[in-house]
C-alpha positions as CSV (number, residue, x, y, z in Angstrom):
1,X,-20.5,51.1,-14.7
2,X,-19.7,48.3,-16.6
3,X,-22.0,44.9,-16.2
4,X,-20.4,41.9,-15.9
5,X,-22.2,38.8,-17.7
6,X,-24.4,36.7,-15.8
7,X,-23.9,33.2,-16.2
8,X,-25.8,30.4,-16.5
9,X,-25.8,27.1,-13.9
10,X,-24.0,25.0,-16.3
11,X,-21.7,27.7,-17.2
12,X,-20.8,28.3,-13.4
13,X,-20.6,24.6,-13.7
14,X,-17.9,24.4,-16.3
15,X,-16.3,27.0,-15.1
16,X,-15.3,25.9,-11.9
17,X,-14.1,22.4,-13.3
18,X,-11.7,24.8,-14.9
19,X,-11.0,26.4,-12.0
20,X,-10.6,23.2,-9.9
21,X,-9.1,21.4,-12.4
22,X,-6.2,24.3,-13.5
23,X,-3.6,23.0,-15.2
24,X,-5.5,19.7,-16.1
25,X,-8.4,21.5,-17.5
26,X,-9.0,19.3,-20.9
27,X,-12.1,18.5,-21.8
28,X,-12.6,14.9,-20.5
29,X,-11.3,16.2,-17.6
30,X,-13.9,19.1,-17.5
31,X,-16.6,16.7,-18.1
32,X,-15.9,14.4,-15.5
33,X,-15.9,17.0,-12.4
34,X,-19.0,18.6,-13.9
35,X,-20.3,15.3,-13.3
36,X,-19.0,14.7,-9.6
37,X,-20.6,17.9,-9.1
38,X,-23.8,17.7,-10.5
39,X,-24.0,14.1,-8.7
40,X,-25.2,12.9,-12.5
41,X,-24.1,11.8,-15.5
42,X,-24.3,14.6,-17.7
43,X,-23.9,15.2,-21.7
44,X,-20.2,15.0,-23.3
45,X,-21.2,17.1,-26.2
46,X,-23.1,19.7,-23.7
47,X,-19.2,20.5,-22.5
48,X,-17.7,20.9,-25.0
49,X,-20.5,23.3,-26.5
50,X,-20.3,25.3,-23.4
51,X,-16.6,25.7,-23.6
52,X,-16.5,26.9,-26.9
53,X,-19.7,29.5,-26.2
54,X,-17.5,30.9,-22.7
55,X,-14.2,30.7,-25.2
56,X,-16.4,33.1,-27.5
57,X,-17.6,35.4,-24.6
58,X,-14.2,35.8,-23.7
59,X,-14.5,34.1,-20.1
60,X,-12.0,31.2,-21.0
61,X,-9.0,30.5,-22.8
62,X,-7.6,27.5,-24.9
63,X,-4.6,26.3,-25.2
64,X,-3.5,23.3,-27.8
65,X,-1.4,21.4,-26.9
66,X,1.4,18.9,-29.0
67,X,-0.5,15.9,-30.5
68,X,0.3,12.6,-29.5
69,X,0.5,8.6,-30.6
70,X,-1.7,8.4,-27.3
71,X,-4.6,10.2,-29.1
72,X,-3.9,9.1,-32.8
73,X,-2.3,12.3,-33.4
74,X,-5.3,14.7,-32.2
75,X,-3.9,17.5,-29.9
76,X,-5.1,18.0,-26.4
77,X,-7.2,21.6,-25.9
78,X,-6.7,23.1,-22.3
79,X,-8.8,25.5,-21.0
80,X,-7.9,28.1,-18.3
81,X,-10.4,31.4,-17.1
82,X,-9.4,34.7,-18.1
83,X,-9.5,37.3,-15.4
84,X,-13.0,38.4,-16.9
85,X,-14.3,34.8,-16.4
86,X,-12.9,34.6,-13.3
87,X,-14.5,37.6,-12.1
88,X,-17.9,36.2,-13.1
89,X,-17.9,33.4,-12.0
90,X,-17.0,34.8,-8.5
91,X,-20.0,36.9,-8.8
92,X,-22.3,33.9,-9.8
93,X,-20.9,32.4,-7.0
94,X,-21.3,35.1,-4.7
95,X,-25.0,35.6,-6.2
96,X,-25.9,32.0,-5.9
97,X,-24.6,31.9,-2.0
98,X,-26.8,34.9,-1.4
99,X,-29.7,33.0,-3.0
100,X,-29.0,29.7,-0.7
101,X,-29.0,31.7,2.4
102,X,-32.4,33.4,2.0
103,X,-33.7,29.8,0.8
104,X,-32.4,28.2,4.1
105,X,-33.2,31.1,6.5
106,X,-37.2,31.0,4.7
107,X,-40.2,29.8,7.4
108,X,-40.5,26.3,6.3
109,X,-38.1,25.2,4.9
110,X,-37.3,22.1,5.7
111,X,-33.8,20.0,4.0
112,X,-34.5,18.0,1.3
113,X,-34.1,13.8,2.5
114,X,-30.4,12.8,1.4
115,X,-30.0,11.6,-2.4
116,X,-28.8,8.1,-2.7
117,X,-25.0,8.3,-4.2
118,X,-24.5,7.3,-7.2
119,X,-21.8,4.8,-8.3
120,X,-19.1,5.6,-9.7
């Protein structure tokens, strides 16, 4: 039986941007619904490492796109998940939800007072 990799939170993170984002998924892009989700600003550079670490585990794929005067010729990287990222991510997901339900169904566990929303 063949495992398939756990991921970490910021993985699952970054890949569901990708997900959500589909055929918008650059890396600004990326970075900016990892931030909506994670209700925080988060780290620009912490992105683009994690993209490149799922790209290497085989979990996403890039694709470079034409350069542009726009971007003083630097071309435009878009990622998309690959069926095996796709199907880990789903079980991180699936994982997770299984994990929340046991949390909330716990004796005493009482909801956490509403954050205050960020600006932005």
């Amino acid at each position: 039986m063949d495992l398939t990799p756990s991921l970490g939170q910021f993985e699952q993170m970054v890949m569901t941007a990708v997900k959500a984002l589909q055929d918008d998924a650059y890396g600004w892009q990326v970075y900016s619904k990892v931030c909506e989700m994670a209700d925080r600003e988060m780290n620009l550079g912490s992105v683009y490492v994690t993209l490149e670490r799922l790209r290497k585990k085989g979990m996403i794929s890039v694709k470079v796109a034409a350069s542009g005067p726009e971007r003083g010729g630097k071309p435009r990287r878009f990622y998309s998940l690959r069926p095996e990222g796709l199907q880990a991510l789903r079980e991180s997901v699936e994982t997770g939800t299984r994990i929340s339900d046991t949390f909330w169904s716990s004796e005493k566990c009482d909801p956490l007072p509403a954050k205050p929303r960020r600006n932005g």
